[in-house]
N, C-alpha and C positions, 0 to 999 in steps of 0.2 A: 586738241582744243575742246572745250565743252562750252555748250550756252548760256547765258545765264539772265536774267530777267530783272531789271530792276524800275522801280518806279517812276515814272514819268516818264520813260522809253520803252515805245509799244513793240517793239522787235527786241527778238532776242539776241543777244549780242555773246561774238567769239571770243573766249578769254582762256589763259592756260588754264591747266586744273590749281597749279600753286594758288591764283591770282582769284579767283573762283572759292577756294579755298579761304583764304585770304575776308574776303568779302563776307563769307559765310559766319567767319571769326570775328568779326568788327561789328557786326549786325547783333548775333547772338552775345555779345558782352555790354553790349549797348545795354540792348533787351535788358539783359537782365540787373546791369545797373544801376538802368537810369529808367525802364521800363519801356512799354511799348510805342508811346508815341514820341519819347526819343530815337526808337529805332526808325521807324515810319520816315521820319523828320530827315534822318540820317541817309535813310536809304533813298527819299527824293534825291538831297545833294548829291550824293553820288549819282544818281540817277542822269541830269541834270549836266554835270561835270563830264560823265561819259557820251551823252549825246551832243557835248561839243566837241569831244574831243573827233567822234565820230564822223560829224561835220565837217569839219579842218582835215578827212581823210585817213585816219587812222583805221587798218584794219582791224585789228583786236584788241583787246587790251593785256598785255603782260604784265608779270609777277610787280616790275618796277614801276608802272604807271598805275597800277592799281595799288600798292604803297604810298606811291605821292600822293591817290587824291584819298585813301582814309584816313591817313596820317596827317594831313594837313586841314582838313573839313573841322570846322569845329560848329560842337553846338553850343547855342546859348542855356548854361546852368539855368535850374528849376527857380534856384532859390535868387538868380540875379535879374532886375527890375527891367524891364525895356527900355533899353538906351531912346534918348528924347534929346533933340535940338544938334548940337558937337557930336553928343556920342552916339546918335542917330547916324550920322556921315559916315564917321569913325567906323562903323559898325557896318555899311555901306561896302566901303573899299578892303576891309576885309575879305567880304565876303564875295565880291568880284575876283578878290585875289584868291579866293581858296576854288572859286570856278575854277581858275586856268592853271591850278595848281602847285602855284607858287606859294614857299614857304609865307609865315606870318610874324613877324614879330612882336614882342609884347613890349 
């Protein structure tokens, strides 16, 4: 296991090396994608997602639960407007859903 540190969670947290691995890949393609304050952004929600999971008693996090939650986080595009009113909501339960890790549909 190795620790890993992510934002919004003041303790370091046990995760495999794949999974750690993983995180490190997700972040650094962010980065350099979409730039820095997507990664920032990126690495709260995971952040965020793992101190609940933490919460609810999960000792560490593996290779598979650290998939479901960067594979499912999504950010809001540069170029797309702040959802306002409906897509306020819409936008909402999304993003409670991608806390507890469940797929999203479009």
């Amino acid at each position: 296991m190795e620790l890993i540190t992510v934002a919004g969670h003041p303790e370091p947290v046990k995760a495999s090396p794949v999974a750690a691995r993983l995180l490190r890949e997700k972040l650094e393609d962010t980065r350099e994608k979409r730039g820095v304050d997507a990664a920032n952004r990126l690495e709260a929600l995971v952040g965020e997602r793992i101190g609940s999971l933490l919460a609810a008693g999960t000792p560490s996090i593996d290779v598979a639960t650290m998939r479901s939650i960067v594979d499912y986080i999504e950010l809001p595009s540069e170029d797309e407007p702040e959802p306002t009113g409906l897509g306020r909501a819409v936008q909402g339960l999304k993003d409670k859903l991608a806390q507890r890790g469940g797929p999203i549909g479009g």
